[in-house]
C-alpha atoms as an extended CHARMM CRD file, in Angstrom:
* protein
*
       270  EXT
         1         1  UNK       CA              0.0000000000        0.0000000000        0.0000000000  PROA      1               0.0000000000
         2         2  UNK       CA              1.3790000000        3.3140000000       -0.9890000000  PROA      2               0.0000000000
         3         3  UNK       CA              1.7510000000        6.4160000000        1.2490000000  PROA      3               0.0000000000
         4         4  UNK       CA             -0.7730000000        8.3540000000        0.2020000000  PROA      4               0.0000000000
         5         5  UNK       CA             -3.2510000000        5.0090000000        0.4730000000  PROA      5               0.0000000000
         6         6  UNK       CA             -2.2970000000        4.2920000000        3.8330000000  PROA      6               0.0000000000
         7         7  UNK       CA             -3.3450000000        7.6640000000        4.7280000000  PROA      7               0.0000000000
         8         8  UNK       CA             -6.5320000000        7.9850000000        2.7320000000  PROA      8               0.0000000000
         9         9  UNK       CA             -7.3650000000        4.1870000000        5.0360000000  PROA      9               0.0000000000
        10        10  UNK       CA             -6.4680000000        6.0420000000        8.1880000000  PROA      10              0.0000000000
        11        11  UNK       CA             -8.8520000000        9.0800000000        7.3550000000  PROA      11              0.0000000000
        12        12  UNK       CA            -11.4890000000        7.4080000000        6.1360000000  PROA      12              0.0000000000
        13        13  UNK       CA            -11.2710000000        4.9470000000        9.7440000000  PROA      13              0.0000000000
        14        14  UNK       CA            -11.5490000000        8.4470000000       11.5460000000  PROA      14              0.0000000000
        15        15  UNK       CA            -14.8220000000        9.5660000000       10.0900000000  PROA      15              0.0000000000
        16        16  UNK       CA            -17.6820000000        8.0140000000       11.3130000000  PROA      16              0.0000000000
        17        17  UNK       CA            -21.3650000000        8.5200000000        9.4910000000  PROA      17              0.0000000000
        18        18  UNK       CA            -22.9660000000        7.3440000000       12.8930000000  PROA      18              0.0000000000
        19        19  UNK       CA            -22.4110000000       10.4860000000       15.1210000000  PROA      19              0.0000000000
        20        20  UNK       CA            -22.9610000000       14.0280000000       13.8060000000  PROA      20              0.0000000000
        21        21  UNK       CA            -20.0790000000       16.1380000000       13.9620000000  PROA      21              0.0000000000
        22        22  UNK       CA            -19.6900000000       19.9630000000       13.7060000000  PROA      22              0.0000000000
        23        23  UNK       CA            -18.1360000000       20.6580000000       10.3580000000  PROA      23              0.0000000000
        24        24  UNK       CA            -20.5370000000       18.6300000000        8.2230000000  PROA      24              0.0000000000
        25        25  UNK       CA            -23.3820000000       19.8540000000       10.6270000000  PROA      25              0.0000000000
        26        26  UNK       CA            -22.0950000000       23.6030000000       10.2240000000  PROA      26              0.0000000000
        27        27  UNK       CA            -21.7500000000       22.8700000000        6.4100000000  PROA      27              0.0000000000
        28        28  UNK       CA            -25.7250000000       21.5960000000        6.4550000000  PROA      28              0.0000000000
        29        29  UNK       CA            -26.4700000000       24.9490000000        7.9400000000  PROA      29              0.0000000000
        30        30  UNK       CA            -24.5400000000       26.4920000000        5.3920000000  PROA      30              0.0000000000
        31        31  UNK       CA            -26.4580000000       25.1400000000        2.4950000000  PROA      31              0.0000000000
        32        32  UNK       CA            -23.8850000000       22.6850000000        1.5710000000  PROA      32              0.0000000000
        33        33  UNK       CA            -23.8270000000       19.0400000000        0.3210000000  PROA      33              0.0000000000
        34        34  UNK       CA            -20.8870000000       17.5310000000        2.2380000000  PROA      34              0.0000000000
        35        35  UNK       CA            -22.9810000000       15.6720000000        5.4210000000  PROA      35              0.0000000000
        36        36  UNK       CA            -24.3290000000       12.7240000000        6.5560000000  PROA      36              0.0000000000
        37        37  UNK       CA            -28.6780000000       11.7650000000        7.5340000000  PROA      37              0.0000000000
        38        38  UNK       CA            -27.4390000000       11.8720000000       10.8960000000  PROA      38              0.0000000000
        39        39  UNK       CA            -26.0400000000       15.3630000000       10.7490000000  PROA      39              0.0000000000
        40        40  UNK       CA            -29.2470000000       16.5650000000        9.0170000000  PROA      40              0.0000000000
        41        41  UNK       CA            -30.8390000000       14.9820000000       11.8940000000  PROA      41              0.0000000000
        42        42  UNK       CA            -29.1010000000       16.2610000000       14.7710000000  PROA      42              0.0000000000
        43        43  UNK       CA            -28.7840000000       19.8240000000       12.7200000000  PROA      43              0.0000000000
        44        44  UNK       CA            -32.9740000000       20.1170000000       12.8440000000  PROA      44              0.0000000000
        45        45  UNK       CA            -33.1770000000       19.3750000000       16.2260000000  PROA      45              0.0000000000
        46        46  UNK       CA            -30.9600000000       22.1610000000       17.2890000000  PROA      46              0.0000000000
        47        47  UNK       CA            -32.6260000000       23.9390000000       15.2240000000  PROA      47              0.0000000000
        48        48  UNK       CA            -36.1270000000       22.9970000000       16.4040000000  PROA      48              0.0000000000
        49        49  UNK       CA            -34.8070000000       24.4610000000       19.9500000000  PROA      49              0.0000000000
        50        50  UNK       CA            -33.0230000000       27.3320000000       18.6790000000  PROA      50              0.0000000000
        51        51  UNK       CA            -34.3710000000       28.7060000000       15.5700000000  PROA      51              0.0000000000
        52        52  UNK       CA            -32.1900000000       31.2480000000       14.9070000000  PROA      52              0.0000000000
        53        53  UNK       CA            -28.6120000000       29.0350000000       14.4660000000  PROA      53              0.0000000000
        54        54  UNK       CA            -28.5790000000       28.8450000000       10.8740000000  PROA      54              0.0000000000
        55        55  UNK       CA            -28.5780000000       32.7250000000       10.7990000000  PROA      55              0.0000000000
        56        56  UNK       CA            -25.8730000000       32.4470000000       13.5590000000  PROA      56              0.0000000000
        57        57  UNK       CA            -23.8500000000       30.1480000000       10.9960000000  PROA      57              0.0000000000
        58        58  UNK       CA            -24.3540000000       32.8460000000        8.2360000000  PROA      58              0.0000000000
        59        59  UNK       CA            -23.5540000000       35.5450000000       10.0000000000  PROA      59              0.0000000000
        60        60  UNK       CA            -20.4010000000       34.0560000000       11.0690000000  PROA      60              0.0000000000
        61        61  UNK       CA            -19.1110000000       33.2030000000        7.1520000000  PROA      61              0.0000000000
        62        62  UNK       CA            -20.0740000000       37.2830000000        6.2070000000  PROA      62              0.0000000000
        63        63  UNK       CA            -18.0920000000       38.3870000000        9.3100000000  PROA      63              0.0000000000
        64        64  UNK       CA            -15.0800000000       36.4740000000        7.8370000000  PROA      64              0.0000000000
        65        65  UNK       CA            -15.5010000000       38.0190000000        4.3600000000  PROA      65              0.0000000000
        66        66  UNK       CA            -16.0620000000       41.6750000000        5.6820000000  PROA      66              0.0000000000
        67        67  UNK       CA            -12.7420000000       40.8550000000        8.4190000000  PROA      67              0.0000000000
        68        68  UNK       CA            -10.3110000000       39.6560000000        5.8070000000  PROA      68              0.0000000000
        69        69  UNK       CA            -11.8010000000       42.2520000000        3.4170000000  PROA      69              0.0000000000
        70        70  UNK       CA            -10.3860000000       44.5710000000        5.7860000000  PROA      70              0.0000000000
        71        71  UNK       CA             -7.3390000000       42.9480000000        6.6670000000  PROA      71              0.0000000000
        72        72  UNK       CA             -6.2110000000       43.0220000000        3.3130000000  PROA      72              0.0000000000
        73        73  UNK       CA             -7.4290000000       46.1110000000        2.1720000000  PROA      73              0.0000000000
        74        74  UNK       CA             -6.7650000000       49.0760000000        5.1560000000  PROA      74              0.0000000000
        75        75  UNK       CA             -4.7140000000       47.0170000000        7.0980000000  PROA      75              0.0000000000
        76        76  UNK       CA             -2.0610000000       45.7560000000        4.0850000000  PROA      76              0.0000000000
        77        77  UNK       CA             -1.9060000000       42.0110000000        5.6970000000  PROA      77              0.0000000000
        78        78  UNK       CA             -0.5310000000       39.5030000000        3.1500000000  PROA      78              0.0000000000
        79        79  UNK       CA             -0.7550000000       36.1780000000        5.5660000000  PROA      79              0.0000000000
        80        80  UNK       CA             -3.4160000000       34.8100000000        7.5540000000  PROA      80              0.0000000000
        81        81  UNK       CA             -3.4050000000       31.3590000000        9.5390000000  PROA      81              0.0000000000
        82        82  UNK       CA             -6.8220000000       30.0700000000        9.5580000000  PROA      82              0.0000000000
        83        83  UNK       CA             -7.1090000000       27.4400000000       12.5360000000  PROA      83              0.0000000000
        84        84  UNK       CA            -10.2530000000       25.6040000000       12.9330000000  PROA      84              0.0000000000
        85        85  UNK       CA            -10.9920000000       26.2770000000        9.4150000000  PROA      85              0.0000000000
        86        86  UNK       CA            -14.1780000000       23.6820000000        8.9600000000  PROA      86              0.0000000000
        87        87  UNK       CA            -15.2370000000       22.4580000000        5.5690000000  PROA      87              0.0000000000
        88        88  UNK       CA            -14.5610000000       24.3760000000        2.4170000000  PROA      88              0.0000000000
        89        89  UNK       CA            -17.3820000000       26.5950000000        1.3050000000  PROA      89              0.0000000000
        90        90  UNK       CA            -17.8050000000       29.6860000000       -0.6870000000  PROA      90              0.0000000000
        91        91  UNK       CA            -15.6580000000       33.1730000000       -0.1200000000  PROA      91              0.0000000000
        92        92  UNK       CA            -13.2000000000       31.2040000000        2.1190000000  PROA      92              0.0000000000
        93        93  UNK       CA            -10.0970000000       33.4460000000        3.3030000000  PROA      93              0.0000000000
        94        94  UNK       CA             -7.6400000000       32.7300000000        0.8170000000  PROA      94              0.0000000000
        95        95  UNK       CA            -10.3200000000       33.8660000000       -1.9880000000  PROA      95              0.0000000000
        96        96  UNK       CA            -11.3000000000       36.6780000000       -0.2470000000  PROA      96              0.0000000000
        97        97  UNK       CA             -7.6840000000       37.8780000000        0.7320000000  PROA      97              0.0000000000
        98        98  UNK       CA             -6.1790000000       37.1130000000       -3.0260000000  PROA      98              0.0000000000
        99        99  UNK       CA             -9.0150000000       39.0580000000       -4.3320000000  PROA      99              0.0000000000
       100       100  UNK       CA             -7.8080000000       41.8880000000       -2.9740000000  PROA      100             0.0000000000
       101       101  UNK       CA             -4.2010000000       41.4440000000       -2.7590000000  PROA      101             0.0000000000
       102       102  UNK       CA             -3.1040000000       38.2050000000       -4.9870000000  PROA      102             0.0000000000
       103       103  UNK       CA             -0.2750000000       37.7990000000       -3.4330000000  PROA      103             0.0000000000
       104       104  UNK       CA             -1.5940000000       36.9570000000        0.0510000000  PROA      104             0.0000000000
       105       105  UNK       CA             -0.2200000000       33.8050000000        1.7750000000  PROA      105             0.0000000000
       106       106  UNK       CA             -3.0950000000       31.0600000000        3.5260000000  PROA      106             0.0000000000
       107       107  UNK       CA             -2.4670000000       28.3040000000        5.9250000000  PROA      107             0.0000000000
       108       108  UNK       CA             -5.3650000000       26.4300000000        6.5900000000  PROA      108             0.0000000000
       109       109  UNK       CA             -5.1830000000       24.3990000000        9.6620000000  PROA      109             0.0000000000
       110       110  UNK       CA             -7.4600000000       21.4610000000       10.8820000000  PROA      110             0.0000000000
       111       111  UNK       CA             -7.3660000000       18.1700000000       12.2090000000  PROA      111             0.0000000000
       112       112  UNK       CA            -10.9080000000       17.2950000000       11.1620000000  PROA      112             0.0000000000
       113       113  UNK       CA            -10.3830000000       14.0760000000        9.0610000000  PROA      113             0.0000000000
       114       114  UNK       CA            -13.5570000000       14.9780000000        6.7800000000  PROA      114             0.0000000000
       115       115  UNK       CA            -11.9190000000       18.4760000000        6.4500000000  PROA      115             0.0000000000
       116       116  UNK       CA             -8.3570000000       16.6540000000        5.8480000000  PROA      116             0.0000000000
       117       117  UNK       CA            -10.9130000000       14.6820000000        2.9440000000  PROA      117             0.0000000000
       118       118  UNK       CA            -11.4440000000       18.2010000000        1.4590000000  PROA      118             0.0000000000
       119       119  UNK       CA             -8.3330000000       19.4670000000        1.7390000000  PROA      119             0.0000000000
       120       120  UNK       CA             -7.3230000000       19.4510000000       -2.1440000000  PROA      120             0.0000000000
       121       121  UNK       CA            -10.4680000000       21.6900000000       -2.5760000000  PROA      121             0.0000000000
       122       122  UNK       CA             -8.6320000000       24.3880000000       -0.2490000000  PROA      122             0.0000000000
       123       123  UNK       CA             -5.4530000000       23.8460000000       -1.8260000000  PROA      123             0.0000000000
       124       124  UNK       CA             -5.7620000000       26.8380000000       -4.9450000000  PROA      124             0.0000000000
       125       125  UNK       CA             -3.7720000000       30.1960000000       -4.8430000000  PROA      125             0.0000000000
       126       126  UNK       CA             -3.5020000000       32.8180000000       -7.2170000000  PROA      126             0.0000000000
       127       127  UNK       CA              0.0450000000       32.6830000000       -9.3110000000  PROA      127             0.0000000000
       128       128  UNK       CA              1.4680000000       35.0360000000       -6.6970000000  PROA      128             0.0000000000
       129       129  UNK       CA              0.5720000000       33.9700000000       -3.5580000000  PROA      129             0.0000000000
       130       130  UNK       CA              0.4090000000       30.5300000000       -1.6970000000  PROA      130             0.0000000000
       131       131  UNK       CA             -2.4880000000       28.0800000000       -0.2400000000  PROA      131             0.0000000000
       132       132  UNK       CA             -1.4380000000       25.4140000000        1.6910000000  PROA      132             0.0000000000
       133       133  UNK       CA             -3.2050000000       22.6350000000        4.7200000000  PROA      133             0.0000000000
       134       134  UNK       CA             -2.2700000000       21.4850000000        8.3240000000  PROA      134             0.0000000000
       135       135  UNK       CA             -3.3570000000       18.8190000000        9.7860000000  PROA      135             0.0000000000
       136       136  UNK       CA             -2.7540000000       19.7740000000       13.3400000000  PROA      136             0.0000000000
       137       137  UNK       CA             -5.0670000000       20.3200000000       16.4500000000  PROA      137             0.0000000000
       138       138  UNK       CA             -5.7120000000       23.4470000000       17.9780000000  PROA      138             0.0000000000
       139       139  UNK       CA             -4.5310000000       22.5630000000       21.3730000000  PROA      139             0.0000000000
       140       140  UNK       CA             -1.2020000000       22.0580000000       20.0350000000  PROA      140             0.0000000000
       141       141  UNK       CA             -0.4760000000       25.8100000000       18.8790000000  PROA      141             0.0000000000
       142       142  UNK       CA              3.6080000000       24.9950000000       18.8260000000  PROA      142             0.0000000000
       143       143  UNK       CA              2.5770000000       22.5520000000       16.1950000000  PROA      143             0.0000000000
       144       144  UNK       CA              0.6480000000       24.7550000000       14.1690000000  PROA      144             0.0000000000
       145       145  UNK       CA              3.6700000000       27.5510000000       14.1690000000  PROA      145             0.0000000000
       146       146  UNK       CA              5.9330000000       24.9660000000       13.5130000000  PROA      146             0.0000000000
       147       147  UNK       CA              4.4060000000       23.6380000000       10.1440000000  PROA      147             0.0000000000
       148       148  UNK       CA              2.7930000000       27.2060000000        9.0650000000  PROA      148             0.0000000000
       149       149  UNK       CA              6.3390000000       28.2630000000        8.9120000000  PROA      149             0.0000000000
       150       150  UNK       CA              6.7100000000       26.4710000000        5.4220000000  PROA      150             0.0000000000
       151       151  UNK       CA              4.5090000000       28.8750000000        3.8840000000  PROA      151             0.0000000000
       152       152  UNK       CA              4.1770000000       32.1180000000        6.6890000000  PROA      152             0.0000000000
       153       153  UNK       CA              6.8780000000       34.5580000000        7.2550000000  PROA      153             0.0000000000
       154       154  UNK       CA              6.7300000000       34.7960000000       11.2460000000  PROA      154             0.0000000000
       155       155  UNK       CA              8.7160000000       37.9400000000       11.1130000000  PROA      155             0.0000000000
       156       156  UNK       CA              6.4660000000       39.8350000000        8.8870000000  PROA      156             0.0000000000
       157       157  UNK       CA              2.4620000000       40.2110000000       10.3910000000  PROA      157             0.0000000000
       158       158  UNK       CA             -0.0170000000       37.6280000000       10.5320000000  PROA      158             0.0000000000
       159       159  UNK       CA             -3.7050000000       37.3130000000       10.9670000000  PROA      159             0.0000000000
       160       160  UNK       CA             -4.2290000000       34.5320000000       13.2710000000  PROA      160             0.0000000000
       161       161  UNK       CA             -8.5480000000       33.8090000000       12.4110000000  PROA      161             0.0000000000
       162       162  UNK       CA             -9.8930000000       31.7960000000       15.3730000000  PROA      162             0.0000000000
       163       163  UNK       CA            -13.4270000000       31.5950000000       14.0150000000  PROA      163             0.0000000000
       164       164  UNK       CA            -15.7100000000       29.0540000000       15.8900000000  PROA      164             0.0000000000
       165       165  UNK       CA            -12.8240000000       27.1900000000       17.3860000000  PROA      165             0.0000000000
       166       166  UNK       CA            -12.2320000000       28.3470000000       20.7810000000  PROA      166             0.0000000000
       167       167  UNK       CA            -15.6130000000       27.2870000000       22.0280000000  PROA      167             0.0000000000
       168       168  UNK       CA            -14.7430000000       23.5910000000       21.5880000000  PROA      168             0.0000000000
       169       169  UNK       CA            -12.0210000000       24.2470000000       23.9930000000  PROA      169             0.0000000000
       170       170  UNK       CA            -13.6010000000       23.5830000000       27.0940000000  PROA      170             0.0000000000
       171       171  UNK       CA            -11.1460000000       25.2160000000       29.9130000000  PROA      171             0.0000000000
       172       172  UNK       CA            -11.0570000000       28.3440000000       29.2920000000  PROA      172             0.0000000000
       173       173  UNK       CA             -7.0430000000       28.6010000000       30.9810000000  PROA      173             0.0000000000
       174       174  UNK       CA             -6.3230000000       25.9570000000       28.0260000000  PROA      174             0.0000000000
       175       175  UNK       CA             -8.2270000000       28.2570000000       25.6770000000  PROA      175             0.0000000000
       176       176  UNK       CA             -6.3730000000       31.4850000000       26.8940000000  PROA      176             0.0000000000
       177       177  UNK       CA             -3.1090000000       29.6670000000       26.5240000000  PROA      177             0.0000000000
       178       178  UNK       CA             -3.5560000000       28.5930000000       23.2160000000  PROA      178             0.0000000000
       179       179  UNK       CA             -4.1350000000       32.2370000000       22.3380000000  PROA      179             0.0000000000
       180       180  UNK       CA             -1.4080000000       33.4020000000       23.8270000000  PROA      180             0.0000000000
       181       181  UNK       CA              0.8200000000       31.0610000000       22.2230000000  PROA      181             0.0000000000
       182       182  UNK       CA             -0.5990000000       31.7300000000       18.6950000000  PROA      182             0.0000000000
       183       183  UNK       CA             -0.2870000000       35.9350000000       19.0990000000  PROA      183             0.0000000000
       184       184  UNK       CA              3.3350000000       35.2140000000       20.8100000000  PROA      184             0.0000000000
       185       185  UNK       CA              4.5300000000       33.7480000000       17.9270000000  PROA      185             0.0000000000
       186       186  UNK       CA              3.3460000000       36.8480000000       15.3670000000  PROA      186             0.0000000000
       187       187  UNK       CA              5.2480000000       40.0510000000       15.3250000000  PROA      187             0.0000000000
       188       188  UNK       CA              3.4100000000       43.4460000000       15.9700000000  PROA      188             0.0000000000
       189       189  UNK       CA              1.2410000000       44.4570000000       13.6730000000  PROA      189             0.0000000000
       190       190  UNK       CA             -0.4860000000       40.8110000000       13.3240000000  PROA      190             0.0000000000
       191       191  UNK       CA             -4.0800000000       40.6790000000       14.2060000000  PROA      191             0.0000000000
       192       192  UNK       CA             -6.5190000000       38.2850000000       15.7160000000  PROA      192             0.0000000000
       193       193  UNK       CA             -9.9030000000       37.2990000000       14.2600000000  PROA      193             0.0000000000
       194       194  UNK       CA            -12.1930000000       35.6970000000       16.5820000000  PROA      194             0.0000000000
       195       195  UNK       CA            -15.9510000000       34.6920000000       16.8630000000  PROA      195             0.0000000000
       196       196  UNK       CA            -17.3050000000       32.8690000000       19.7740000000  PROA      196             0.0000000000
       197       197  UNK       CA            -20.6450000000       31.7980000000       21.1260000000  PROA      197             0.0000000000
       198       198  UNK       CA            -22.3020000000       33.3490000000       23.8120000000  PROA      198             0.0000000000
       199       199  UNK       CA            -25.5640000000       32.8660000000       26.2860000000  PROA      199             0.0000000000
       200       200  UNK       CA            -25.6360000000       36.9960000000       26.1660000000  PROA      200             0.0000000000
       201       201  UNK       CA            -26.8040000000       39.2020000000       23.3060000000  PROA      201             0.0000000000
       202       202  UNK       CA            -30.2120000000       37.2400000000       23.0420000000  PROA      202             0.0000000000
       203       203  UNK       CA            -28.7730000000       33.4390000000       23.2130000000  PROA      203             0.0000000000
       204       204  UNK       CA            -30.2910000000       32.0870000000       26.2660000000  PROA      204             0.0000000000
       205       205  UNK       CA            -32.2000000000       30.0050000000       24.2640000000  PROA      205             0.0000000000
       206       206  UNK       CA            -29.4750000000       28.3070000000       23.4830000000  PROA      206             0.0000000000
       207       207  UNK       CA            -28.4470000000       26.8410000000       26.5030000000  PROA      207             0.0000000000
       208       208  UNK       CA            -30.4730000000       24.0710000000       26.0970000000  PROA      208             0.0000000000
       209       209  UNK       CA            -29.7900000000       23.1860000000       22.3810000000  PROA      209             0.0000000000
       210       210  UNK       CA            -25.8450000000       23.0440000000       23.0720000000  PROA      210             0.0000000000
       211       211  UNK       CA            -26.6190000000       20.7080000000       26.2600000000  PROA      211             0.0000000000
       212       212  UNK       CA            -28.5220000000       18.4330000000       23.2250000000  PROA      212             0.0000000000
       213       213  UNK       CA            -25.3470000000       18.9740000000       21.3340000000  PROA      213             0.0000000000
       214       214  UNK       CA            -22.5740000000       17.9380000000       23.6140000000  PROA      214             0.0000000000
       215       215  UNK       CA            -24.8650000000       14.7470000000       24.3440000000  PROA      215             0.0000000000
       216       216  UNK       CA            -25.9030000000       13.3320000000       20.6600000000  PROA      216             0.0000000000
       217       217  UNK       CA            -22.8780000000       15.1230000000       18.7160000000  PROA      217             0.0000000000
       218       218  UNK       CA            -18.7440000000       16.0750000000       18.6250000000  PROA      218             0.0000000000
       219       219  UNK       CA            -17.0360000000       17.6820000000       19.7040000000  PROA      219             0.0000000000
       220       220  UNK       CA            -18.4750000000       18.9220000000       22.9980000000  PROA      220             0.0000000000
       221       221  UNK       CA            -19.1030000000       23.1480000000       22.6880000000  PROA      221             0.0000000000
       222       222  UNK       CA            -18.9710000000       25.7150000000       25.7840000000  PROA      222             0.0000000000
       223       223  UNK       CA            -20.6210000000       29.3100000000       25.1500000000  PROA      223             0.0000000000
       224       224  UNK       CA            -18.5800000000       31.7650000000       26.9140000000  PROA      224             0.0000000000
       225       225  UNK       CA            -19.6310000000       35.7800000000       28.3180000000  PROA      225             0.0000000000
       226       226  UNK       CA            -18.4350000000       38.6930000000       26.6430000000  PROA      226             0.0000000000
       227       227  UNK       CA            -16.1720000000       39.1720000000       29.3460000000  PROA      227             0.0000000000
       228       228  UNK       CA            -14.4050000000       35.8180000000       29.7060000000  PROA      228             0.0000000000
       229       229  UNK       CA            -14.1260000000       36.1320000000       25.5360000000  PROA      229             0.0000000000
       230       230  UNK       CA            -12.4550000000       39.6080000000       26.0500000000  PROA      230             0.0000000000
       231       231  UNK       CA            -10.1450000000       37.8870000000       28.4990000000  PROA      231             0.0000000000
       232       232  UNK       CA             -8.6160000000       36.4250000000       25.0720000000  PROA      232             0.0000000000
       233       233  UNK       CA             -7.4910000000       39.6380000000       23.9400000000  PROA      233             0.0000000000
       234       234  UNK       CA             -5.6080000000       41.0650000000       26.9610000000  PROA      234             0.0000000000
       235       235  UNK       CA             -2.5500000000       43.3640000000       25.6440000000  PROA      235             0.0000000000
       236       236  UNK       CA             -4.4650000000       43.6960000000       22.0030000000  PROA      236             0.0000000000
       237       237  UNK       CA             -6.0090000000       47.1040000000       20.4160000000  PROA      237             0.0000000000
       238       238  UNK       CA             -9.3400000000       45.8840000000       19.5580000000  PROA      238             0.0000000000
       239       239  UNK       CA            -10.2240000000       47.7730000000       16.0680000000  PROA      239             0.0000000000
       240       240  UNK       CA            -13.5040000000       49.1820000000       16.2610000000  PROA      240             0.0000000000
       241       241  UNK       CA            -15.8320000000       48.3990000000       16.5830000000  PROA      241             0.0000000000
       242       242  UNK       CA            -14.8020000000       45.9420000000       19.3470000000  PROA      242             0.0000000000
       243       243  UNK       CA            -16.6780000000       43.0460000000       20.2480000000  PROA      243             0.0000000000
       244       244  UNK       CA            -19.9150000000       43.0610000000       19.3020000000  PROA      244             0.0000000000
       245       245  UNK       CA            -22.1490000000       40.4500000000       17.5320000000  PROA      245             0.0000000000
       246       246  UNK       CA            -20.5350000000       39.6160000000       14.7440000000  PROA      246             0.0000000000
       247       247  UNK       CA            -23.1750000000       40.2190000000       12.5020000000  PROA      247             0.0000000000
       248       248  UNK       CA            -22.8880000000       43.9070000000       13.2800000000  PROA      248             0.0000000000
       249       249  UNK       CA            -19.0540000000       44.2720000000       12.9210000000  PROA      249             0.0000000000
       250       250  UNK       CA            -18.2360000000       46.8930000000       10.0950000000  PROA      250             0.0000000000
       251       251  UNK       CA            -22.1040000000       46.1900000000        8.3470000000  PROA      251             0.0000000000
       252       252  UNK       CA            -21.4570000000       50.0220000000        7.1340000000  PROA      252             0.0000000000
       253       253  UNK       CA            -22.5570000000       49.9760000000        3.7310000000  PROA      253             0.0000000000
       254       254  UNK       CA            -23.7460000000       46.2770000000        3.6080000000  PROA      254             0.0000000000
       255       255  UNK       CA            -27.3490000000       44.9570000000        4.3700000000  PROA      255             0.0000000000
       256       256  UNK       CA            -26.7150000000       44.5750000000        8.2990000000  PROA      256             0.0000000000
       257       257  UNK       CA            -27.9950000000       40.9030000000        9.6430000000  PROA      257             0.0000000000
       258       258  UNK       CA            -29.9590000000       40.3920000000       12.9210000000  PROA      258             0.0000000000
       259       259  UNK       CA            -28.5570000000       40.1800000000       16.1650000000  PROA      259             0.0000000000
       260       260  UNK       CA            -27.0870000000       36.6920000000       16.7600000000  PROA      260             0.0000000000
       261       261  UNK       CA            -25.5460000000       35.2520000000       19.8750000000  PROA      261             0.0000000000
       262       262  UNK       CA            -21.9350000000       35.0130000000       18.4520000000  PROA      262             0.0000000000
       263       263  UNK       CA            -19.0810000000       37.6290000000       19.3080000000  PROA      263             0.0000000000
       264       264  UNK       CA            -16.6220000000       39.0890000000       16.5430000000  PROA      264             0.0000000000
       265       265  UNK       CA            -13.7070000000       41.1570000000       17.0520000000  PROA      265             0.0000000000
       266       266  UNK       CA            -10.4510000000       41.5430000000       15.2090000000  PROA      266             0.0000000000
       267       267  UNK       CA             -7.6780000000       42.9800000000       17.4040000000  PROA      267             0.0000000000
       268       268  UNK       CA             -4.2570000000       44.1530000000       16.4880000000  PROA      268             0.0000000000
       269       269  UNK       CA             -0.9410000000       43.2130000000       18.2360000000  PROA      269             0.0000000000
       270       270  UNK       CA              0.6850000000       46.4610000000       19.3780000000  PROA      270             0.0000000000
């Protein structure tokens, strides 16, 4: 058996169709086609007890396009390290960023094995920049530095996106850390792009559904207050408009979303 066989078996022995998991659940939110029955399942009935999760998982993706829209437009970044990234879908980061400046550098980074699956979909740059996938796990940020450095410049500034990720990092000390690590290893003038769920800004209801969640699906997710997520960017300069719902981060001139229980901030390194 070749290489590249042996570790197509190995994926493949990772995935199972029997127990929903996020990224193909988030992707059936999304309107995509790359799921299983039992994540359809599991999807409606968290959607049955909180209604408004699809337009949580929308609002998230815009956020992303309007953050790296800015990032690469008023801010001049040229690399971004996209941890957690989930399954491809449209306007991911390295289309967004090379649409503005082609030659903007993208590391994806997940250890998802029906991500891993996809990975050849993520794997397109423009002629003058660079895509490229690591399969790593986002409590292991040394790991992640250590093989982003192929295609990142750690001396010139990064965007470190953190979308969705941190909330399936259940202590929060772990989850602090792992930030930490990541901005440590980025000179000034990086940035940090985070969403998060939350129980505040009208997600009560919601309390309920991810107790459904962490009981029928995986991985386990934690919603976390507006000021424990702030906690994540101690010594940062939030840009404004802070953290807010991330459907209502820089909406100027775009049709602004509802509310939804999900923080978004992007933060620069001083």
């Amino acid at each position: 058996m070749s290489d590249d066989s042996a570790q197509q078996q190995g994926i493949e022995q990772r995935i199972s169709a029997h127990i929903a998991h996020n990224a193909r659940v988030w992707n059936y939110w999304l309107g995509g086609k790359d799921h299983y029955e039992v994540d359809e399942q599991v999807g409606d009935m968290v959607t049955s007890m909180y209604p408004s999760i699809g337009e949580v998982a929308r609002a998230d993706r815009a956020f992303l396009g309007r953050a790296v829209t800015f990032l690469a437009g008023e801010a001049g970044v040229r690399q971004y390290l996209d941890v957690g990234t989930g399954l491809p879908t449209v306007e991911n980061t390295h289309e967004v960023a090379q649409r503005i400046a082609p030659d903007s550098r993208v590391v994806y980074v997940d250890n998802d094995p029906i991500v891993l699956t996809h990975a050849r979909a993520l794997l397109t740059s423009s002629a003058q920049g660079a895509t490229s996938y690591v399969d790593a796990d986002a409590h292991d940020p040394q790991a992640i530095i250590e093989a982003a450095q192929g295609t990142l410049d750690f001396d010139e500034p990064v965007a470190i996106m953190l979308l969705g990720i941190l909330n399936f990092v259940l202590d929060t000390e772990k989850a602090t850390s792992i930030v930490r690590d990541l901005v440590a290893a980025v000179p000034s003038g990086s940035y940090l792009v985070l969403t998060h769920p939350t129980l505040e800004l009208g997600g009560e209801g919601n309390e309920a559904a991810m107790k459904f969640w962490n009981e029928n699906a995986t991985p386990p997710i934690t919603a976390r207050t507006g000021a424990e997520v702030s906690a994540f960017l101690d010594g940062l300069d939030l840009v404004e408009p802070g953290l807010v719902s991330c459907a209502r981060w820089r909406t100027e001139g775009t049709e602004e979303g509802p509310l939804v229980a999900q923080f978004g901030v992007v933060a620069r390194k001083p």
